[in-house]
C-alpha positions, 0 to 999 in steps of 0.5 A: 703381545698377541698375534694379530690375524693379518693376510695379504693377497695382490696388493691387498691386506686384509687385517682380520683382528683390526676389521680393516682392508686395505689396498696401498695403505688406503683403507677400503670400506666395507659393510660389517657382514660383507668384511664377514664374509671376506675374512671367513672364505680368506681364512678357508683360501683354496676350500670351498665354503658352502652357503649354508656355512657362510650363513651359519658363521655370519649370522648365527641363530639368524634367519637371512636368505641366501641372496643376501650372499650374492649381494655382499659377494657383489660388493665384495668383488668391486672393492677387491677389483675381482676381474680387473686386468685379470685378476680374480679373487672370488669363485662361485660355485654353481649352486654351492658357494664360494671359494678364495682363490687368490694367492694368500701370503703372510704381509711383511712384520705379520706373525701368522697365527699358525705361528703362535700355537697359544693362539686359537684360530677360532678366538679371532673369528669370536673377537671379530664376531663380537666387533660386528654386533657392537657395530650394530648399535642395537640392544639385541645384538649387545648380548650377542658381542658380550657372549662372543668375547667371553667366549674368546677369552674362555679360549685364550684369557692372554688375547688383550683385544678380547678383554678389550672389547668386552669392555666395550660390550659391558658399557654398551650394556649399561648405555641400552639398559640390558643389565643394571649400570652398576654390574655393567660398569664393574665388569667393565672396568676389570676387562679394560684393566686387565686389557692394558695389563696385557698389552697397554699398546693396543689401540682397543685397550686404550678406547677401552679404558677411554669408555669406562673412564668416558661413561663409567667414571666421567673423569673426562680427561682421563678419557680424552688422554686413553682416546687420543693414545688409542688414534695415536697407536691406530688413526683408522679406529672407528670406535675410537673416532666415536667416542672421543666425539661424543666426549668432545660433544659432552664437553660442549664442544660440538663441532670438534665431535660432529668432525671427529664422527665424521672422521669415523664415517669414512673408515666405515661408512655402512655402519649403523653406530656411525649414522646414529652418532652423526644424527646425535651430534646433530641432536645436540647441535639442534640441527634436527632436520639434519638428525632426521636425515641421518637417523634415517640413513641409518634405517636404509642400512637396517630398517628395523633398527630399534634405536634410529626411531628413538632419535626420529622421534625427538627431532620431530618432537622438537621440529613441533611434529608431534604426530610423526613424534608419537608414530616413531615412539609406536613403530620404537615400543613394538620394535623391542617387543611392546605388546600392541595392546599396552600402548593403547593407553598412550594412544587414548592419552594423545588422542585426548590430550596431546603430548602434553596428555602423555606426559601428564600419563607417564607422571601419573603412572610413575607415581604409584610405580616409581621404579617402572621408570628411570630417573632421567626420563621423569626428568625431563617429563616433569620439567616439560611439564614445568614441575621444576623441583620434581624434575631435580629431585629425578635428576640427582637420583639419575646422577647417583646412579651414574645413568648413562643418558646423562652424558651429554646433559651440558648441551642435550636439548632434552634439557632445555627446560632446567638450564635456566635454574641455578640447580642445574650448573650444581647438577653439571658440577657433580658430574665434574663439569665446569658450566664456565668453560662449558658456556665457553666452548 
């Protein structure tokens, strides 16, 4: 089994490998960076690390200014109670850093990684990497979590939790349409495979088999065995929180998902993923107000999050707003680098004609390039433009090629418009789920 990069100091334990800071037993939430920043200046105890280097190791090939490390340190000393009782942890050093200066000692039934010489110090910091820009939940940082555990696994193709997560990367890709479905899912299904070969008691490589059982296979109760084994081995798995409720949502079960994301909130509550599953859950519960509210915490955390405005944009589309609806869809086509002068068209379309004349654009466009477009969003374009038959024919293309967006298309509102035809319980059959218990549940 690999070593896992566990510290403690006072009455605190800090499990770099797992993401987790704890006091007592009790999980202590930290933003993604600011656990960052933690785990590189625990690593260097007694060494002074530098601002630039702290900048360099948490956001690489970023530009951030140094005060955001002033920020994080900030957050930092609260949740570590630096200067309570006379405790301290954390020293600045004028103009040049910070050093750790706690007593660093290895927790009880730990193995140190300098006690494992297979293992780099440097394939925990890769892993943790790649964990933090899958938390992101953004496109853009997909990429980066996929090079981080490649990387590792370079360095040591024995450490389960790297092959673990980048499984998880690979779905990630197949879900924000970096990389075609099926390439994604291939990668995926072997990195999970062999993380269970490894090691089938880590908890990330059971929620590693759960997402591409989950998303590449959509054998659900093979994903809701892999996921309830992953909580059962580690309770505090955020990612495991997350995609067993939206696989409980996908079964028509949109309580149990809303509570089992909430269950995530609480072990990471500045994560952006976890905001944006929760506006999900209420997406599909057609709470939109509710999804609005928290796709717009998610853009409190990071205000140019690509994704949070996708969600902004449907709860006003259903909310019957359609101009915030198109605003979103501008502020969302620039955010991933749309050229201001290729939406002028969608712009003359609305001005002229409403959502009904974007609709009737995007019809006309996907008409002479059928490839430009993917099956599922013409789809539901066609069924909002009451072409029923089109709209299915879309569909099976997007259930042949496996899409991802198709997850939730038992309870979706997006959907509406098919859910009264008797094709649309043959497409929920082809993807193995009964419309019976799903109109029970």
């Amino acid at each position: 089994m690999a070593a896992r990069e566990r510290y403690a100091f006072g009455e605190l334990t800090l499990d770099a490998t797992e993401r987790r800071l704890q006091r007592a037993g009790q999980h202590i939430p930290l933003a993604p960076k600011a656990l960052d920043v933690l785990i590189t200046i625990v690593r260097s105890a007694g060494t002074l690390v530098t601002k630039r280097e702290l900048l360099e190791l948490v956001w690489p090939g970023s530009f951030v200014e140094e005060g955001i490390l002033a920020v994080h340190v900030s957050a930092l000393r609260k949740a570590l109670g630096d200067g309570e009782n006379g405790r301290q942890y954390i020293e600045t050093v004028s103009r040049s850093g910070y050093r750790f200066i706690g007593a660093v000692t290895e927790p009880p039934n730990a193995v140190a990684p300098s006690q494992d010489p297979p293992k780099d110090p440097e394939v925990y910091e890769l892993v943790g990497r790649g964990r933090a820009h899958l938390l992101s939940a953004s496109m853009f940082e997909v990429p980066k979590a996929v090079a981080a555990f490649r990387a590792a696994i370079a360095l040591d193709p024995t450490y389960a939790a790297a092959h673990a997560g980048l499984a998880l990367a690979c779905c990630a890709q197949a879900f924000y349409r970096v990389v075609p479905h099926a390439d994604a899912y291939s990668e995926a299904r072997a990195a999970a495979l062999r993380a269970l070969a490894m090691d089938a008691s880590c908890a990330d490589a059971q929620v590693a088999l759960g997402a591409v059982l989950f998303f590449a296979e959509w054998n659900w109760a093979g994903a809701e065995k892999s996921l309830a084994r992953a909580l059962d081995i580690n309770p505090n798995h955020t990612e495991a929180y997350l995609l067993y409720g939206q696989l409980k949502e996908a079964l028509g079960q949109l309580e149990q998902g809303l509570h089992l994301n909430l269950k995530a909130l609480e072990r990471d509550p500045f994560s952006p993923l976890v905001h944006l599953q929760i506006s999900l859950s209420y997406w599909n519960q057609g709470r939109y107000a509710d999804s609005i509210e928290w796709a717009n915490k998610a853009l409190t955390l990071d205000p140019r999050h690509p994704h949070a405005r996708e969600h902004l944009a449907g709860a006003y589309l259903k909310q019957g707003d359609f101009d915030r609806h198109m605003a979103e869809n501008v502020t969302h086509a620039r955010l991933h680098g749309v050229p201001a002068e290729a939406l002028d068209p969608l712009k003359q379309a609305y001005a002229a004609g409403g959502r009904a004349g974007v609709v009737r654009l995007v019809l006309e466009r996907a008409a002479s390039q059928p490839h430009a477009f993917p099956a599922m969003q013409l789809a539901v374009f066609s069924g909002e433009a009451g072409d029923l038959d089109a709209a299915f024919r879309h569909l099976d293309r997007a259930i042949d090629s496996h899409d991802p967006a198709l997850m939730h298309l038992a309870v979706a509102p997006q959907w509406e418009s098919l859910r009264g035809d008797p094709r649309f319980n043959q497409c929920l059959a082809r993807m193995g789920l009964d419309p019976c218990a799903l109109a029970g549940g």
